[in-house]
N, CA, C and O of each residue as an XYZ file, in Angstrom:
328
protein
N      89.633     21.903    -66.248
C      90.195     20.876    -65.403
C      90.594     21.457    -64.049
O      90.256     20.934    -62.987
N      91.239     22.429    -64.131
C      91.741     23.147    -63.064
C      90.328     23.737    -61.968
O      90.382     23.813    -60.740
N      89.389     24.017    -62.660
C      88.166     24.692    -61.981
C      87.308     23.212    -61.294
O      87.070     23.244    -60.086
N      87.036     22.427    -61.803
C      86.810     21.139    -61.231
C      87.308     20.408    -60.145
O      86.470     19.793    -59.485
N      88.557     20.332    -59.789
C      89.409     20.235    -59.323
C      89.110     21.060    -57.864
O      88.989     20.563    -56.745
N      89.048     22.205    -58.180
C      88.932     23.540    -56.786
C      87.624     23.445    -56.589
O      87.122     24.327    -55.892
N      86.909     22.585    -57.029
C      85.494     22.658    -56.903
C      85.713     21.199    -56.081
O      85.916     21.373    -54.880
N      85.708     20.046    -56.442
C      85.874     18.849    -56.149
C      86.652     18.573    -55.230
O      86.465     17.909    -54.210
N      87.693     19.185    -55.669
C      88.811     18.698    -54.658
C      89.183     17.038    -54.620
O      89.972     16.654    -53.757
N      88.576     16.029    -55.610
C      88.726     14.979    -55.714
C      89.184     14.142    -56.844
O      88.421     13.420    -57.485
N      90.409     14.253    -57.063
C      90.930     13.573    -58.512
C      90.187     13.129    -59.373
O      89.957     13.507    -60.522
N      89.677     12.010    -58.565
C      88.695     10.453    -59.371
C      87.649     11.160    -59.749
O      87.029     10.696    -60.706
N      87.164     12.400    -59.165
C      85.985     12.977    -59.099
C      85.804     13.950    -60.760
O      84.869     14.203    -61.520
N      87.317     14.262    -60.710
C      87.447     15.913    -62.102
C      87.760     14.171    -63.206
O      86.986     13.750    -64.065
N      88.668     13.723    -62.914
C      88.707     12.511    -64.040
C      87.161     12.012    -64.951
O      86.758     12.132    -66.109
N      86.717     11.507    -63.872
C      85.134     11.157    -64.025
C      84.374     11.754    -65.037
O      83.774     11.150    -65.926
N      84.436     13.280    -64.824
C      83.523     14.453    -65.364
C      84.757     14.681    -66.398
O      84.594     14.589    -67.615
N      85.157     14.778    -66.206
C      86.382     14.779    -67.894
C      86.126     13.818    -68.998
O      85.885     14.157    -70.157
N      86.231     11.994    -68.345
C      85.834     11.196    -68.964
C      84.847     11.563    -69.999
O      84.947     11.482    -71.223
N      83.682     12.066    -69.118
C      82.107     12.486    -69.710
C      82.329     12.717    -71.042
O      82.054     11.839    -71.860
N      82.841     13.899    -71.421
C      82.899     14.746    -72.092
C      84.325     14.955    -73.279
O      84.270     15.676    -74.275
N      85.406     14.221    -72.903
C      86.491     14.373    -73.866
C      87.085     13.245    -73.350
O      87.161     12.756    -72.223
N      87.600     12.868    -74.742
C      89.073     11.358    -74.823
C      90.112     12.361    -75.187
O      90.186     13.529    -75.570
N      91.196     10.936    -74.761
C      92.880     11.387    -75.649
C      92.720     11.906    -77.132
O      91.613     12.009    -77.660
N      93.831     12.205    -77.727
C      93.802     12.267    -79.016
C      93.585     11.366    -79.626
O      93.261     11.548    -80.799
N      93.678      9.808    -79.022
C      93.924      8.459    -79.502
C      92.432      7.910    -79.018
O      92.257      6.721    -78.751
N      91.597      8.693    -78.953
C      90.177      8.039    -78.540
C      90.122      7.416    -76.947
O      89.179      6.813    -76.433
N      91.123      7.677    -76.482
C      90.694      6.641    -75.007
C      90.580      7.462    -74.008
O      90.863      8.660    -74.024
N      90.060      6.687    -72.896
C      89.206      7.595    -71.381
C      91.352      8.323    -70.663
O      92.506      7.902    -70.741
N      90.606      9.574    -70.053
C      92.003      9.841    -69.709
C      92.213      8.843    -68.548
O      91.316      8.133    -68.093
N      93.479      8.863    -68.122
C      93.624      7.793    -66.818
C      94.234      8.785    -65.580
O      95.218      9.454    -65.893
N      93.875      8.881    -64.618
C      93.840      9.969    -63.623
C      95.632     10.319    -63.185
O      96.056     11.339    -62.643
N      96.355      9.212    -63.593
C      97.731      9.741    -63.452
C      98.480     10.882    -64.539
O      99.549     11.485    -64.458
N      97.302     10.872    -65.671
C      97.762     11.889    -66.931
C      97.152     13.277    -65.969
O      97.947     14.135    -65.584
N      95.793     13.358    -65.676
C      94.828     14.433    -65.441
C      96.090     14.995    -63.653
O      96.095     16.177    -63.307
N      96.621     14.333    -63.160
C      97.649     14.541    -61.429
C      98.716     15.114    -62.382
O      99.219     16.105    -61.852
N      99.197     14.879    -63.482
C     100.365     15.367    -64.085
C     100.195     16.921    -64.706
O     100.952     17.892    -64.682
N      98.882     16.718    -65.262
C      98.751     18.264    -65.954
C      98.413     19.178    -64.381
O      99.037     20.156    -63.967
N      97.462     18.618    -63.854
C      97.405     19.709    -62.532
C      98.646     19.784    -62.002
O      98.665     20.851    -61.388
N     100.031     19.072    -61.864
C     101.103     19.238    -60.869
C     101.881     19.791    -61.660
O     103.053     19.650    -61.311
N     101.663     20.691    -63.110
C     102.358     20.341    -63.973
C     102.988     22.425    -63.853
O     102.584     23.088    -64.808
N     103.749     23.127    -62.910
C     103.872     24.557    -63.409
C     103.930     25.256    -63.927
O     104.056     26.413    -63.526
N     103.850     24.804    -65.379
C     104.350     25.362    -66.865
C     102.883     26.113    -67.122
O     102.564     26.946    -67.970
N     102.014     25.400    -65.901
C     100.463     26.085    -66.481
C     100.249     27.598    -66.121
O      99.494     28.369    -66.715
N     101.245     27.959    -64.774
C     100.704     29.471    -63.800
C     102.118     29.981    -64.612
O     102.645     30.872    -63.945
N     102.968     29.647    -65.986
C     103.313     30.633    -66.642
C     105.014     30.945    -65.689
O     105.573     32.029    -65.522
N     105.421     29.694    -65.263
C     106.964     29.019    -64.571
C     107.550     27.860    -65.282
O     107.017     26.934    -65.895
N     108.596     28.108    -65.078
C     108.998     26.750    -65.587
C     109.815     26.111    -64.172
O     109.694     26.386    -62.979
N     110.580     25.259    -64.813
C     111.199     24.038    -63.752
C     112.776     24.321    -63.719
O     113.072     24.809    -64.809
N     113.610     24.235    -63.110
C     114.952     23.964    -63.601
C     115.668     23.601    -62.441
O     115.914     24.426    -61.561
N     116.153     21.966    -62.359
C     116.964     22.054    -61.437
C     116.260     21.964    -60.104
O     116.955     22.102    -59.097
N     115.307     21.805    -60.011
C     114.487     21.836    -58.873
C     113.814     23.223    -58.266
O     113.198     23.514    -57.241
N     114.240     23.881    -59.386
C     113.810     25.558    -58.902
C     113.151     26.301    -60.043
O     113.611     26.516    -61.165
N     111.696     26.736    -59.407
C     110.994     27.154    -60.234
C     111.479     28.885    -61.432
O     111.870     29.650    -60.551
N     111.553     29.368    -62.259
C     111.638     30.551    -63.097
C     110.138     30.991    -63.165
O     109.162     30.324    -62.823
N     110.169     32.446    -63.757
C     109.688     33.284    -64.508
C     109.524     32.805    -65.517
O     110.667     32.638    -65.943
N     108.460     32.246    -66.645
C     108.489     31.383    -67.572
C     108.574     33.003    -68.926
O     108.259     34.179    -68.744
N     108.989     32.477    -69.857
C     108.426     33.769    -71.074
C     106.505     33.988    -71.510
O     105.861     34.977    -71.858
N     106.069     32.358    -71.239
C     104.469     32.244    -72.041
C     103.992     32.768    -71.162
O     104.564     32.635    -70.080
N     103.067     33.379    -71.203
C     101.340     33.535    -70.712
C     101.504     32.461    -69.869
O     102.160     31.430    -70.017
N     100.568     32.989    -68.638
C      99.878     31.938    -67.347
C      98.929     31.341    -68.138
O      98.756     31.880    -69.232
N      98.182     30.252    -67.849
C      96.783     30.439    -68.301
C      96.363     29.800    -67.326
O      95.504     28.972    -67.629
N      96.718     29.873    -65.906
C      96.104     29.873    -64.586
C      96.428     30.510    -63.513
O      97.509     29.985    -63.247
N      96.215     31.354    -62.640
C      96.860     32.535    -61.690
C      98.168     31.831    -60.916
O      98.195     30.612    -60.745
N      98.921     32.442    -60.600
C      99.790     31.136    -59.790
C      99.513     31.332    -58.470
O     100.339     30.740    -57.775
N      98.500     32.054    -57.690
C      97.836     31.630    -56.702
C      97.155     30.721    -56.838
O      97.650     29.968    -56.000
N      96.147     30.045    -57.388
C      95.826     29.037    -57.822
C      96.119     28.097    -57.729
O      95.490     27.183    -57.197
N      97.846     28.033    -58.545
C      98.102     26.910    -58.638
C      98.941     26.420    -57.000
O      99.493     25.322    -56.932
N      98.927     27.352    -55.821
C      99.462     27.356    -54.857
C      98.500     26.520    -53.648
O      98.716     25.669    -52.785
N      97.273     27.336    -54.163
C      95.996     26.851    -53.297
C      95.663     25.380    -54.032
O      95.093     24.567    -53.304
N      95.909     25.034    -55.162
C      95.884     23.347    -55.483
C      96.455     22.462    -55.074
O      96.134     21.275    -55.019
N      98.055     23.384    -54.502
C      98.706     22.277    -53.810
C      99.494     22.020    -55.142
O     100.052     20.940    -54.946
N      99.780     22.405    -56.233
C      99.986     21.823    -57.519
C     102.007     21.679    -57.156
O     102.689     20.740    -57.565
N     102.429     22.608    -56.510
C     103.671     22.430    -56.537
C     104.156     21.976    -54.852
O     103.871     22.609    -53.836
N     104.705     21.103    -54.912
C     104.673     20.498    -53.913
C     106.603     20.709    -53.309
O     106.823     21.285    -52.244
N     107.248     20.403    -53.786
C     108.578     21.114    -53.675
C     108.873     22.489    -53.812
O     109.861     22.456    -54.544
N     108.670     23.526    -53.600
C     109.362     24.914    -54.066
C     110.544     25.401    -53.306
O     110.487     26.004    -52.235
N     111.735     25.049    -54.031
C     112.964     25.411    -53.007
C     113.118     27.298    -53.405
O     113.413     28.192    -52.612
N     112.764     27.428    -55.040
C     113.120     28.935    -55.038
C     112.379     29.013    -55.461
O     111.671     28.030    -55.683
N     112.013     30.419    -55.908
C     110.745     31.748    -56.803
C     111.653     32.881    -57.554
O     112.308     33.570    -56.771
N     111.758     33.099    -58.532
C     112.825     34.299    -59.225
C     111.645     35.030    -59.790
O     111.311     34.723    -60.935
N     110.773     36.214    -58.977
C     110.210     36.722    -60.038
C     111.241     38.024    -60.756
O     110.868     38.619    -61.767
């Protein structure tokens, strides 16, 4: 999702090609405000949230958090605690 996305650069566009290929757990097409939530979502580059200020998460990244910088994915960042 994330690689689509940096490729596309077009929501409707990674939705689309998602559609293709995988539903919800519940069988249905994703709807592009779920697919804006997981991309905006920081818990993915291995941070969490608190308070309006991002942490050092304990899990594994499982996306660089440059990445998730160049996506645009976090759009508020008042702090960084590495």
């Amino acid at each position: 999702m994330f690689d689509l996305y940096t490729a596309s650069q077009f929501l409707a566009q990674v939705v689309d090609t998602i559609n293709l290929q995988y539903r919800t757990q519940k069988g249905r097409s994703w709807a592009k405000t779920t697919v804006e939530t997981i991309l905006s979502n920081p818990i993915y580059a291995g941070t969490v949230s608190f308070n309006g200020q991002l942490f050092d998460g304990t899990h594994e990244a499982l996306i660089p958090y440059d990445l998730v910088c160049a996506l645009g994915m976090m759009k508020k960042v008042r702090s960084h605690v590495h």
